[in-house]
C-alpha positions in Angstrom: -13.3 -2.3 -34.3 -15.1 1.4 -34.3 -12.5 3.8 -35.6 -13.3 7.2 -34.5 -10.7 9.8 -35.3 -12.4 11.9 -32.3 -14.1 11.3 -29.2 -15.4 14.4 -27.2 -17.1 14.4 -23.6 -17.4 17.2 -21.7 -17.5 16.6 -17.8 -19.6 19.3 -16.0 -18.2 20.1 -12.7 -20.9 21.9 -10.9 -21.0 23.1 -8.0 -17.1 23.3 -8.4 -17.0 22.5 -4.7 -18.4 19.2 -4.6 -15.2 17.7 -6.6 -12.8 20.3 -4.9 -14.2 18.8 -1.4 -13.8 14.9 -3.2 -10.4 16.3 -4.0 -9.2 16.9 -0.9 -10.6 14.0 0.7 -7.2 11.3 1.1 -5.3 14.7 2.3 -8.3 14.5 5.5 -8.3 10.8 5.4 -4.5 10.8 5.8 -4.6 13.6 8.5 -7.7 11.4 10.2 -5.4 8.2 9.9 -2.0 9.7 11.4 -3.5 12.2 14.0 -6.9 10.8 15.3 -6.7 10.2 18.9 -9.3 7.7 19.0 -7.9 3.9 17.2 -11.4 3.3 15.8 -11.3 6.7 13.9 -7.7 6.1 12.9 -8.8 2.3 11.8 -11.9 3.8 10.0 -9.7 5.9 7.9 -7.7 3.7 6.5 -11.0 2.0 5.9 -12.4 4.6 4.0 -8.6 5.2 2.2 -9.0 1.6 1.0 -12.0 2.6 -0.9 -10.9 5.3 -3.1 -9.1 3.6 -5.8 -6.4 6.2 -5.5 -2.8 5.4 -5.7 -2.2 8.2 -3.2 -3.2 6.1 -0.3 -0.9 3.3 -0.5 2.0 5.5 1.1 -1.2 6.4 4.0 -1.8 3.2 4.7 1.7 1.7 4.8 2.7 4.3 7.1 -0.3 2.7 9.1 1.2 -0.4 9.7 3.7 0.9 11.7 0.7 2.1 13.9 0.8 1.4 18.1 -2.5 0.0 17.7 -3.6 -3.8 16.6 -6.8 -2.6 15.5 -5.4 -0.1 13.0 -2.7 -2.0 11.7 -5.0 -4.4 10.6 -7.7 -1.7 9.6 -4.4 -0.5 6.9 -3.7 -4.4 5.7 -7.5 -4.6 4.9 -7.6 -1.1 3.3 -4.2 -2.5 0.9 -6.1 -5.4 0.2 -9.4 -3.5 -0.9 -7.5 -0.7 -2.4 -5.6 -3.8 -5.2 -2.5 -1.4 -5.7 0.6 -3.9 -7.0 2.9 -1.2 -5.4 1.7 -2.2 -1.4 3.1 -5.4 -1.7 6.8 -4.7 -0.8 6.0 -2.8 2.6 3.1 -5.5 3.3 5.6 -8.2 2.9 7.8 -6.6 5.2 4.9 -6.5 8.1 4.6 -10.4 7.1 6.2 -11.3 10.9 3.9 -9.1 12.7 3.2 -10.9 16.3 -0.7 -9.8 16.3 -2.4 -13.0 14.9 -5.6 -10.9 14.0 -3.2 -8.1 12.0 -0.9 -10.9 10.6 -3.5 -12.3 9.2 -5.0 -9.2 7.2 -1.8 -9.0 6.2 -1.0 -12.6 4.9 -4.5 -11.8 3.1 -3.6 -8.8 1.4 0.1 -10.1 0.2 -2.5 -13.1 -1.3 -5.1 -10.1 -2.4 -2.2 -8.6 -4.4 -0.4 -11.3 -5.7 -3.7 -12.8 -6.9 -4.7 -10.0 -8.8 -1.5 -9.2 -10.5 -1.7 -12.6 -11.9 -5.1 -12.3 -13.1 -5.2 -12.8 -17.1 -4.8 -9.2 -18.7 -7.6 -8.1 -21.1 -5.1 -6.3 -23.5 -2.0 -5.3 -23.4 -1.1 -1.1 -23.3 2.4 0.6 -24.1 1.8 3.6 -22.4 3.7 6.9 -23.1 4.6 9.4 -20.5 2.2 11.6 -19.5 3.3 14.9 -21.3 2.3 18.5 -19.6 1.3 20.5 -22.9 0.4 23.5 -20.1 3.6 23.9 -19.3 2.0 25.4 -15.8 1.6 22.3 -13.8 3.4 21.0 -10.7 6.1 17.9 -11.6 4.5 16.2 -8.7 1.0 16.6 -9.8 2.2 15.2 -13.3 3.8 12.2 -12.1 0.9 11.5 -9.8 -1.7 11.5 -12.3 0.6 9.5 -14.4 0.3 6.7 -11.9 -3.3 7.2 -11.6 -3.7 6.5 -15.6 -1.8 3.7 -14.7 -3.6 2.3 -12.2 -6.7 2.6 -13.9 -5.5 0.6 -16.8 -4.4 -2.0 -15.0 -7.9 -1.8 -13.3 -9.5 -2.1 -16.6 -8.1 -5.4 -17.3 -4.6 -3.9 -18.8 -1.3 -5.7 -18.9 1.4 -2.6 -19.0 4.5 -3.5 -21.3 7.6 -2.5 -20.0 9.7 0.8 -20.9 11.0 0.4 -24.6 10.0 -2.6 -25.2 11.5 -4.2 -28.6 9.0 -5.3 -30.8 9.8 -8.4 -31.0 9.4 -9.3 -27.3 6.0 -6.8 -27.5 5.1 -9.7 -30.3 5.7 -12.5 -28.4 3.9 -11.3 -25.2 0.8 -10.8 -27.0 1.0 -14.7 -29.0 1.3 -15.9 -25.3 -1.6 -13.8 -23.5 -3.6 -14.1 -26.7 -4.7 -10.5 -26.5 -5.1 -7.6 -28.5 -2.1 -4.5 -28.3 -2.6 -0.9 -28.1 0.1 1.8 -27.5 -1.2 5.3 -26.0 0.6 8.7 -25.9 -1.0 10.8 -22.8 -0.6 14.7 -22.4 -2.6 17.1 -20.6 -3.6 20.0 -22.5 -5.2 23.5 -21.7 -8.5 24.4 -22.6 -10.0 27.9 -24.4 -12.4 28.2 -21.3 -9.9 27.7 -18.9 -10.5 24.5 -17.8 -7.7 21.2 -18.6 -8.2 18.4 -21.2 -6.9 14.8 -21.1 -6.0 14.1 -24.8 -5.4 10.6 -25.4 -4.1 9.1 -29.0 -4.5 5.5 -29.4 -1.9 3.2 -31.8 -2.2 -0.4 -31.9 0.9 -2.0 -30.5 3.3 -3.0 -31.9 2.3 -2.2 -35.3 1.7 1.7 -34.5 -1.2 2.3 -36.7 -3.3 5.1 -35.7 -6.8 4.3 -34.4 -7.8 7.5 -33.0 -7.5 9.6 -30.3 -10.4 10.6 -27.3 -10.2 13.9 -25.7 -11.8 14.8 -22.2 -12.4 18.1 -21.2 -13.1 20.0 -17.5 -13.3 23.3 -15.9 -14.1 24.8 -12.7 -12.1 23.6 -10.2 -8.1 23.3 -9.3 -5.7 21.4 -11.6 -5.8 18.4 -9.1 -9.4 18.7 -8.9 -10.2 18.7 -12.7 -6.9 15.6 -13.6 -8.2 13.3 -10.1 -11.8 13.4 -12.1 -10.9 13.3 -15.7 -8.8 10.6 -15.5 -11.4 7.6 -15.1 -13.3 9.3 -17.7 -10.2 9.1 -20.7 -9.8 5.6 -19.8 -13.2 4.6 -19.9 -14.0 6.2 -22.5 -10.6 5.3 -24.8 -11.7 2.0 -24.1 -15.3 1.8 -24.9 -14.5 3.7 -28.4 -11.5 1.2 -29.1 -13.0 -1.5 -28.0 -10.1 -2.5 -25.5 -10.5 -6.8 -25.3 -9.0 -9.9 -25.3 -9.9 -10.6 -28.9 -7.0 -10.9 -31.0 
């Protein structure tokens, strides 16, 4: 285990436009999937919306479900399935009787799809903090979402999450049964001298609560949702690769 008690990268967002248009692009996908005339742009969309990794689409392509056309409604059970978020499964489930045999079965695939991978065998095991707004400036919603997107992209790292105060005791015996290692992080978004946001990230193991270290990601340049939608993947991945995040005990 590398113990670092700092790990800088600085993310380069230039042009600033590039990731303010990738920003921006579920807010078109979504407007593509509820107000294209055409099915095959609407089905496309959710398509595409399956693609992005982004929590933010699963309320998009649930909505889609609902659509008038067959081809759509099973473009958004494909994009649920491709887009692996835990979360579709309820509203999935309930399109389970759908009377299109094509669309009920993209949608029997992606409840398998989902269930499969939430029973995959973790890599570790994460006790994850709330996300804490140092800024003091930034929307409640835009917290809470890129809360969930730290989340996700846990989980998508091979992360078990433990549940909300968790005793130790239980957080001991979860990790003799999975056979993994335990790490508790503490989130917050900070502000920056040159203007820009910072995804600070302090690392504990779990449920010990020793200090490994903390990794700090920094951005500037762009909008608030801009700069947390692209730093994100970059704190977890690189939290992991200086704690060595595995299943070795």
């Amino acid at each position: 285990m590398r113990l670092l008690p700092s790990a800088l990268i600085l993310l380069l967002l230039a042009p600033c436009a590039a990731l303010a248009q990738g920003d921006s692009r579920i807010a078109f996908l979504g407007r593509q999937l509820q107000q294209g005339k055409d099915p095959r742009t609407r089905s496309q969309a959710a398509l595409v919306l399956g693609a992005t990794e982004d929590p933010e689409a699963v309320a998009l392509l649930c909505g889609a479900l609902k659509d008038t056309s067959e081809l759509v409604r099973s473009a958004a059970a494909k994009g649920l399935a491709k887009l692996l978020e835990p979360s579709a499964l309820a509203c999935l489930q309930a399109h389970k009787a759908e009377a299109d045999a094509a669309v009920k079965s993209a949608v029997d695939e992606a409840v398998e799809a989902l269930k499969a991978y939430q029973s995959r065998r973790p890599g570790f095991y994460v006790s994850v903090d709330a996300l804490k707004d140092r800024t003091g400036k930034l929307p409640a919603e835009l917290v809470k979402a890129t809360e969930a997107r730290l989340r996700s992209r846990l989980v998508r790292r091979g992360a078990m999450l433990a549940p909300a105060k968790e005793s130790k005791a239980a957080a001991k015996g979860t990790l003799k049964k999975l056979g993994v290692s335990g790490y508790r992080i503490t989130p917050e978004i900070q502000a920056t001298e040159s203007g820009g946001l910072r995804v600070h990230i302090v690392c504990l193991t779990y449920p010990e609560l020793s200090l490994m270290g903390q990794v700090d990601v920094n951005a500037a340049g762009a909008q608030p949702g801009d700069l947390l939608k692209a730093l994100v993947p970059k704190a977890v991945e690189e939290a992991a690769e200086t704690f060595e995040w595995s299943s070795e005990t």
